[in-house]
C-alpha positions in Angstrom: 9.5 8.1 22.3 7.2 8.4 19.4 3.8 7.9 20.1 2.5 5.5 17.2 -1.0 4.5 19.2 -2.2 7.7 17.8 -2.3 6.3 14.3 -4.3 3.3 15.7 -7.4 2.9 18.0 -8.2 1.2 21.2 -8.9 -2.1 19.1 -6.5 -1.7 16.7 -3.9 -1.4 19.4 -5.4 -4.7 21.1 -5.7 -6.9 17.8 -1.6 -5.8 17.5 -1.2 -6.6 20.7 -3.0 -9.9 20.8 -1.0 -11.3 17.8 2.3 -9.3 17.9 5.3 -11.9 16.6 7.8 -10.0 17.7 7.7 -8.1 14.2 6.1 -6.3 12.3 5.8 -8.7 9.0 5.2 -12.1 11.0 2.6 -10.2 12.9 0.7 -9.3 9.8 1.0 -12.6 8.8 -0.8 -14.1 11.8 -3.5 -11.4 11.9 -4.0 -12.2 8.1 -5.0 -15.7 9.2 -7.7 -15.3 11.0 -9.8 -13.4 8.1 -11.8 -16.6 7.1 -12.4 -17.3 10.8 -14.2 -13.6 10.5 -16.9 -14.6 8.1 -20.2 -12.5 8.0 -18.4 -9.9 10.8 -17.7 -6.7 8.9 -17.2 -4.9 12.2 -14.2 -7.4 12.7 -12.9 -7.9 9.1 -12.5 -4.0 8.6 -10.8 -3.9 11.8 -8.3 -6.2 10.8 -8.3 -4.8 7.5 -7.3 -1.6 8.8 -5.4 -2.6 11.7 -3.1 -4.5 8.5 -3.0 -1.5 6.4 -1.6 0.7 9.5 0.9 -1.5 10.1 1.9 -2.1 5.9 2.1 1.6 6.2 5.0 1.3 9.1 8.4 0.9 8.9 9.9 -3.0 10.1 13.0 -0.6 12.5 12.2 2.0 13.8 8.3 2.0 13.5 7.7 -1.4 14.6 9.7 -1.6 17.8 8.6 2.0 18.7 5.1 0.2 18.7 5.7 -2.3 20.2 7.1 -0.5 23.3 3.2 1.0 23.5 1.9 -1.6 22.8 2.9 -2.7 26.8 -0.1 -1.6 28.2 -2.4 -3.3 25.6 -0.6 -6.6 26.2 -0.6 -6.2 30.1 -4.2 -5.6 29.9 -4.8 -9.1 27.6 -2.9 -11.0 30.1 -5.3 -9.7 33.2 -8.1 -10.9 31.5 -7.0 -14.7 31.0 
């Protein structure tokens, strides 16, 4: 399997993880929409904004479902902590 995670960090992983759709484009979407809830956090907006600019860089096949397979742990972990 290709390892994608090493294109992203920790958080970039876990702000995938936390709004993955199932794909790639719908998952953009939904991490788009929580920009204005971000206001006055530039740590946060430029994670987003990078975490979004990773994943326009990645193909919607391949790339995307490759991801999401790592992506596994990342989720796991969000689902221990509620």
């Amino acid at each position: 399997m290709m390892d994608l995670t090493m294109n992203f960090d920790t958080d970039e992983c876990l702000v995938t993880a936390m709004f993955d759709k199932g794909n790639r484009n719908d998952t953009m979407e939904a991490i788009d929409h929580i920009i204005p809830f971000l206001k006055g956090d530039a740590d946060m907006i430029r994670l987003v904004c990078n975490t979004l600019r990773k994943l326009l860089c990645m193909s919607d096949e391949e790339g995307y479902e490759t991801f999401l397979m790592d992506l596994e742990d990342y989720k796991s972990e969000l689902e221990e902590r509620e």
